[in-house]
C-alpha positions in Angstrom: -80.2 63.3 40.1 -79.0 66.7 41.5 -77.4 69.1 39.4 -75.8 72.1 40.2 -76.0 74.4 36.8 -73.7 77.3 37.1 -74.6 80.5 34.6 -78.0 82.0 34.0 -78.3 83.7 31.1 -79.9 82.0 28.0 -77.9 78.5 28.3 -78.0 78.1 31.8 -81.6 79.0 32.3 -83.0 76.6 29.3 -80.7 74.1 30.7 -81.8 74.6 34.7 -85.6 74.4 33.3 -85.2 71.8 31.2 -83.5 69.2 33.4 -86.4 70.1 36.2 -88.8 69.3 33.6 -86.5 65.8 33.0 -87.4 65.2 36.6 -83.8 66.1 38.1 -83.7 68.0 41.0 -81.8 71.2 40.1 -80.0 74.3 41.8 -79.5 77.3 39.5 -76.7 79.2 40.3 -75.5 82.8 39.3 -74.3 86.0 41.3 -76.4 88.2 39.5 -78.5 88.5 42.7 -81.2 90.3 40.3 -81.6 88.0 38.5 -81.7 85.4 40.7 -84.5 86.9 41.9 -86.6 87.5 39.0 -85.9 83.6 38.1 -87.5 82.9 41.5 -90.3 84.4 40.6 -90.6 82.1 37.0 -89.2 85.5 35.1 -86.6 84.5 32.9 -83.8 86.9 32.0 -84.1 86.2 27.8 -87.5 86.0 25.8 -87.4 82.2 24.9 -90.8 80.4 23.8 -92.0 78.5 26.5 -89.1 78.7 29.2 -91.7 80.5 31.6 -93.9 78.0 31.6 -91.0 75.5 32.2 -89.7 77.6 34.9 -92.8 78.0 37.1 -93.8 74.6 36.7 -90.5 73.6 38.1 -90.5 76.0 40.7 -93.8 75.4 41.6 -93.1 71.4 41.8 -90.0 71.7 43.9 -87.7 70.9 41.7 -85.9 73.8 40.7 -85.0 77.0 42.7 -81.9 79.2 42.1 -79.1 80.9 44.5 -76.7 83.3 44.7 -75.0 81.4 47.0 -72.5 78.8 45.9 -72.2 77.4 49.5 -75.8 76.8 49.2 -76.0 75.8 45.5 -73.1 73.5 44.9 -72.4 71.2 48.2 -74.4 67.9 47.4 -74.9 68.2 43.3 -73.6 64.9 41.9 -72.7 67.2 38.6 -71.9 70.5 38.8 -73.1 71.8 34.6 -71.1 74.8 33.4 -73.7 76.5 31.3 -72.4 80.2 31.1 -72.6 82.2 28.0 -69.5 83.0 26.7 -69.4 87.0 26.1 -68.0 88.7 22.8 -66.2 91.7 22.8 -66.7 94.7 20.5 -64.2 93.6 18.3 -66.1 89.9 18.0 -63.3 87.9 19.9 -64.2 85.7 22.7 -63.4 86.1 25.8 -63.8 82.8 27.7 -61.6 84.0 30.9 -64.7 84.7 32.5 -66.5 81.7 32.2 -63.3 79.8 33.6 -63.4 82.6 36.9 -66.8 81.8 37.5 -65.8 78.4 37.6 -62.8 78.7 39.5 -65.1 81.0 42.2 -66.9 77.9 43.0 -64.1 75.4 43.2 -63.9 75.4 47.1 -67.5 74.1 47.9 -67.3 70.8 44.8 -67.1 67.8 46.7 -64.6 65.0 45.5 -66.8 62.7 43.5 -69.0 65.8 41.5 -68.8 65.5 37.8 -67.3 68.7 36.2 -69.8 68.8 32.9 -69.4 71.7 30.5 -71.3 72.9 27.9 -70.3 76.5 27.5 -68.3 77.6 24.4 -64.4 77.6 25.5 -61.8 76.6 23.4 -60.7 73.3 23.2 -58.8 72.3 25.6 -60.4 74.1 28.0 -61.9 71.5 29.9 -58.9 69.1 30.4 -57.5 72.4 31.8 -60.0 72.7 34.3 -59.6 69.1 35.5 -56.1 70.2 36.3 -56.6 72.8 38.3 -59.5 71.1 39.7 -57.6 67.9 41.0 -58.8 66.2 44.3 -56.1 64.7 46.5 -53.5 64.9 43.8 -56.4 62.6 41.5 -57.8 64.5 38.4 -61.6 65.5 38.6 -64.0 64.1 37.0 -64.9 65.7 33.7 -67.0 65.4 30.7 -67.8 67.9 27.9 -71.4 68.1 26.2 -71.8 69.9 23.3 -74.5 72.2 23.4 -76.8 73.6 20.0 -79.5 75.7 21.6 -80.2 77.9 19.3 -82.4 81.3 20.2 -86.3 80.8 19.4 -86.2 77.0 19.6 -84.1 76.0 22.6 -86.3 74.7 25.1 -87.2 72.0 21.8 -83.8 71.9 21.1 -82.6 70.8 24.4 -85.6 68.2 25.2 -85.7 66.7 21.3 -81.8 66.7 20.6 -81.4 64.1 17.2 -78.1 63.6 19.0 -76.0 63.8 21.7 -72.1 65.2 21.2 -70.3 63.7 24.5 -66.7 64.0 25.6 -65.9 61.6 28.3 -63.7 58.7 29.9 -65.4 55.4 30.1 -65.6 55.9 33.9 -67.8 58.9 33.8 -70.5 57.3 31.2 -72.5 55.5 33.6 -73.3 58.8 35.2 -73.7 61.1 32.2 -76.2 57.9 30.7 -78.3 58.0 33.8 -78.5 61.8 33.3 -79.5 62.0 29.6 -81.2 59.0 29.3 -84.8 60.9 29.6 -83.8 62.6 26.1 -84.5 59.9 24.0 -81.5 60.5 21.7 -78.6 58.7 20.8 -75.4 59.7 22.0 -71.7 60.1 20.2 -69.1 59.4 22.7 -65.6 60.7 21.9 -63.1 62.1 24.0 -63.1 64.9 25.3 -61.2 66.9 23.2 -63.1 65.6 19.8 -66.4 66.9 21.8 -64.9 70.0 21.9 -63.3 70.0 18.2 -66.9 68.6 17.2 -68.4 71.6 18.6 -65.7 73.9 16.8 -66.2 72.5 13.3 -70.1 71.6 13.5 -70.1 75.8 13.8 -67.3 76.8 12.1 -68.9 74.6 8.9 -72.3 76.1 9.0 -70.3 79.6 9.2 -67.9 78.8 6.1 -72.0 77.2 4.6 -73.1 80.8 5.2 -70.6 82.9 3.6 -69.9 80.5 0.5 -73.9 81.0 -0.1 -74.1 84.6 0.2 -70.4 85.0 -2.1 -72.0 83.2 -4.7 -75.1 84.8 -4.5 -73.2 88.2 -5.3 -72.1 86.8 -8.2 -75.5 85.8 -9.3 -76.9 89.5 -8.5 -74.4 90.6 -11.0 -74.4 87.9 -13.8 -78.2 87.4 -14.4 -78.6 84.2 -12.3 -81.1 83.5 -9.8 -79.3 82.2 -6.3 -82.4 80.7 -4.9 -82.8 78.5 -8.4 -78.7 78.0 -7.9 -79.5 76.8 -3.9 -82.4 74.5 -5.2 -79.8 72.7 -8.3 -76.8 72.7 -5.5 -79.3 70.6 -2.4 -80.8 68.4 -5.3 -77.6 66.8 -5.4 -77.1 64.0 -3.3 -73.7 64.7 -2.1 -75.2 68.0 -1.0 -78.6 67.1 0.4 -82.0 69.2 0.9 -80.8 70.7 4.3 -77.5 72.0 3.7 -77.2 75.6 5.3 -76.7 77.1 1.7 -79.4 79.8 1.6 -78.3 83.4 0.2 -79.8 85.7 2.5 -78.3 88.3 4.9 -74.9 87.3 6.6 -75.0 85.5 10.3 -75.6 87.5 12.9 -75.4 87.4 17.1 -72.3 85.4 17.9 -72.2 81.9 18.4 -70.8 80.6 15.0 -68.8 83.4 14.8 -67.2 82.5 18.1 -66.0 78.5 17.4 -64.7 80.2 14.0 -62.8 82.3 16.1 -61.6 79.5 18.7 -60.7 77.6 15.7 -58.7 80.3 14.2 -57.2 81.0 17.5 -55.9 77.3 18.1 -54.4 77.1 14.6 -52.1 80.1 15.2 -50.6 78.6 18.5 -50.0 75.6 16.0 -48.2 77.5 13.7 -51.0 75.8 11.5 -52.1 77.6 8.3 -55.9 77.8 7.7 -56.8 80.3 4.6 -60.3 78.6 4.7 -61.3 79.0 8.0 -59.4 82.4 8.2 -61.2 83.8 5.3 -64.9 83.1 7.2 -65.2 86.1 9.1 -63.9 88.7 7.0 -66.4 87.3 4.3 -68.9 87.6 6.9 -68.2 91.2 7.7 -68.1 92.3 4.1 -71.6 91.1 3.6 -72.9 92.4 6.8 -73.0 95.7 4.9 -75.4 94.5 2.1 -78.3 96.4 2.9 -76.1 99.5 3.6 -75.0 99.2 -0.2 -78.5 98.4 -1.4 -79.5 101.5 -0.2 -76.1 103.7 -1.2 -77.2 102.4 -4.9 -81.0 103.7 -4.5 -80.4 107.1 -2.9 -77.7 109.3 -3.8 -77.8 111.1 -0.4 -79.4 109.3 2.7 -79.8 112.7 4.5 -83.8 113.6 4.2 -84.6 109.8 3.4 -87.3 108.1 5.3 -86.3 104.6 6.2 -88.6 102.1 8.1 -86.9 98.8 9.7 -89.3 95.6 10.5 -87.4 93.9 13.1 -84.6 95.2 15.4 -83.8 91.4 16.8 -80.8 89.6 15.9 -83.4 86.4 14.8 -86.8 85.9 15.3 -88.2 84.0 18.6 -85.6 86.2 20.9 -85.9 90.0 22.5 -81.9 89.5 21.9 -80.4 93.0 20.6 -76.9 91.7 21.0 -75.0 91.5 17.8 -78.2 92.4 15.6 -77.8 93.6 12.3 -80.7 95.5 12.3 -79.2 98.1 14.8 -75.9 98.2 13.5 -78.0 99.4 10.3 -79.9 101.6 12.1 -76.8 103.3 13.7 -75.2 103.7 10.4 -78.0 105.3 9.2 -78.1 107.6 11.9 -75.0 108.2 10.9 -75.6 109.0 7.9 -79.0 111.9 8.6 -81.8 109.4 7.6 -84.9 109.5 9.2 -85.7 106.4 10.6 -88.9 103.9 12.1 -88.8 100.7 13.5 -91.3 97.9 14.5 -90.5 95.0 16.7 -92.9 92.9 17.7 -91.5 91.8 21.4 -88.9 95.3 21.6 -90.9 97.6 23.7 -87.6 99.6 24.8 -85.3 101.0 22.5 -81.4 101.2 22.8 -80.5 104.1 24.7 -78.4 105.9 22.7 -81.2 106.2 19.8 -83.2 108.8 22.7 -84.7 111.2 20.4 -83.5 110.4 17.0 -85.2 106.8 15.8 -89.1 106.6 16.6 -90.7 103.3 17.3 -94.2 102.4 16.2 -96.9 99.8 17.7 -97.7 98.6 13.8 -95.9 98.0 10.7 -97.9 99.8 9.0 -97.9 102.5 10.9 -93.8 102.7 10.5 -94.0 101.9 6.8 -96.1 105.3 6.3 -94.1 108.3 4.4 -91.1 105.9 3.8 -89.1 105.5 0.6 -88.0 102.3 1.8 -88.3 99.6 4.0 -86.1 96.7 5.7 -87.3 93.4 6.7 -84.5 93.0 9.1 -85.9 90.2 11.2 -87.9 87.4 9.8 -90.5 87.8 12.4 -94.4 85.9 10.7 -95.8 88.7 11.5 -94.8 90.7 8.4 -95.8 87.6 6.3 -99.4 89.1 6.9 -99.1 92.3 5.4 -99.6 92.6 1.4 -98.3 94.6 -0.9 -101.5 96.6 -1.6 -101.1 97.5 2.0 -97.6 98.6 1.4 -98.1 101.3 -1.3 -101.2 102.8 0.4 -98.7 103.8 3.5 -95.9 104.7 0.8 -96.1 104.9 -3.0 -92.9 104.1 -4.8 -91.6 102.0 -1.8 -88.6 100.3 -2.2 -88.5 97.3 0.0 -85.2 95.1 0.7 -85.6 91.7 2.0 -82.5 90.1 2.3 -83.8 86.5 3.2 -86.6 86.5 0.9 -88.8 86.0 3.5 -92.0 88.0 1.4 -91.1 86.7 -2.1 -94.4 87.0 -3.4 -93.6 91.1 -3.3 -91.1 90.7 -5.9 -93.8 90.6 -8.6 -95.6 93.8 -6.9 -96.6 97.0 -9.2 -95.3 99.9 -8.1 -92.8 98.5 -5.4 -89.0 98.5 -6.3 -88.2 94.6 -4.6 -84.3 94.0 -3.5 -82.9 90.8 -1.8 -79.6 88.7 -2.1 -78.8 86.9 -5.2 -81.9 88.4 -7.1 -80.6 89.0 -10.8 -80.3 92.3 -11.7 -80.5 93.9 -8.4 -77.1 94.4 -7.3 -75.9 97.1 -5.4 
């Protein structure tokens, strides 16, 4: 089949690189002529494990290439796939205007029969809008919604091994969209459009509201003598909860994809007039507890200024070079802020932010940034740090205090000599 997938960030590059691998024959199109021209070379614009290979053996095949050109990209595509990133602002809204401009900017060269498919994260309705201003001959377009859940670190898996498909479509358009999923394997949940989109929404929007409820009651537990982690294990050993529920205490959610359908979600009910305390109580939860480590580290040094600080991990998750929305450098610019020395180690940053020139100093080992510190955050989950012990730790800084939000080095909590701090620990609160 040929596909035309428009956006070519971290969607729209997993997406072009997987369907080539499917066997379609696909056209990535952006206007980012840079970047088109690094993704012609099999360089993709995100760190994501294994889309390199996918992309070179596409492009090496034939089945892939990517323009700047929608006159050369779209004419010919029997589905045009919206796969742009939606941006945030620096205030965490949305702002899915420019998606729909990109779309709008390639309107003139879709011929009459192309399937509009979108996966991007736009508010619902969204989509039916499109069709509307996309109508052929005074007959709507063609449309469909697909519910993307790519997450950063596992996408290309994500994408070929769905469990299921989330599709929005009329019964006209499901002959196509079968023939162009069918090589995934998984079973698909058709709906209409706008329940795609509200699936989308609420899938996020419930992890999210998971998240926060977690991390509020592990606050409590800090303070009251309980354990959250033995609270998470009695809460998913009920079967109306389940083993995988996302109920972990651990730092609060980060970069900005649940954050955004909480926000869509939010935003539809107030053009409804609709009251949601829940769902309106999700974010500002979430912010409050962004600041853990901050307060963790109020409560163990009366004055920051003179204070050595080393921070494992400056990427929003593991499995992504992604600074966006990381709560490791909002830390680190707080701390800035407030005179502490600081190191980092990343494993896959080689470039620091620009605005830390001169004042935060990057080492090549964690060890090496661990030594002279009075404390040290695990930031980002990367396995690396799972090979260091705590022996290690105290030769490069005796006394160390080390805050691990997620618990992701538990066995340090038992450690002589090392002062251990993560969420929902009893008797470690702030």
């Amino acid at each position: 089949m040929n596909i035309c997938v428009l956006g070519l960030w971290h969607l729209g590059s997993v997406t072009s690189a997987c369907l080539a691998e499917l066997g379609h024959r696909v056209v990535g199109l952006d206007f980012d002529e840079r970047r088109i021209a690094s993704l012609n070379q099999g360089t993709a614009p995100v760190f994501e494990p294994g889309l390199e290979e996918l992309l070179r053996r596409a492009l090496a095949s034939g089945t892939l290439r990517f323009s700047a050109d929608a006159a050369d990209a779209v004419p010919g595509a029997q589905v045009l796939w919206v796969a742009c990133d939606t941006p945030v602002d620096e205030d965490g809204e949305p702002e899915p205007k420019s998606v729909i401009a990109l779309v709008e900017r390639v309107l003139p060269y879709l011929g009459a029969d192309t399937l509009l498919l979108v996966s991007s994260q736009l508010p619902v309705g969204s989509v039916r809008r499109l069709q509307r201003q996309t109508a052929v001959g005074g007959c709507d377009r063609r449309v469909a919604y697909l519910a993307e859940n790519l997450r950063l670190g596992s996408a290309v898996n994500d994408f070929l091994r769905p469990p299921r498909l989330v599709v929005g479509a009329g019964e006209a358009e499901r002959g196509l969209l079968e023939a162009l999923l069918h090589p995934l394997g998984a079973p698909i949940e058709w709906m209409s459009v706008e329940s795609a989109e509200m699936t989308k929404h609420a899938l996020n929007a419930f992890l999210a509201a998971s998240v926060t409820f977690a991390n509020e009651v592990a606050r409590i537990c800090e303070s009251v003598g309980a354990d959250a982690q033995q609270v998470e294990r009695g809460l998913k050993s009920d079967p109306r909860i389940g083993p995988r529920a996302y109920l972990a205490p651990g730092t609060a959610f980060a970069g900005g994809t649940l954050a955004r359908e909480v926000a869509f979600l939010n935003q539809a009910a107030r053009e409804q007039a609709i009251a949601t305390p829940l769902l309106a109580s999700i974010l500002p939860s979430n912010a409050a507890h962004r600041l853990w480590a901050q307060q963790a580290l109020r409560a163990l040094f009366e004055n920051l200024s003179g204070i050595t600080v080393a921070v494992w991990g400056l990427t929003y998750k593991p499995g992504t070079d992604t600074l966006r929305r990381s709560l490791a450098v909002e830390l680190c610019d707080w701390l800035l802020e407030q005179g502490a020395t600081i190191h980092v180690h990343d494993p896959v940053v080689g470039t620091l932010p620009q605005h830390w020139r001169g004042t935060v100093e990057r080492f090549d080992s964690p060890l090496a940034a661990v030594r002279g510190a009075h404390a040290l955050v695990l930031a980002t989950a990367w396995p690396l740090y799972q090979t260091i012990g705590a022996a290690q730790l105290l030769h490069s800084a005796p006394h160390l205090a080390v805050l691990d939000g997620n618990r992701f080095l538990p066995d340090l909590a038992a450690a002589r000599g090392l002062r251990y701090l993560a969420v929902g620990l009893p008797g470690k609160a702030p």
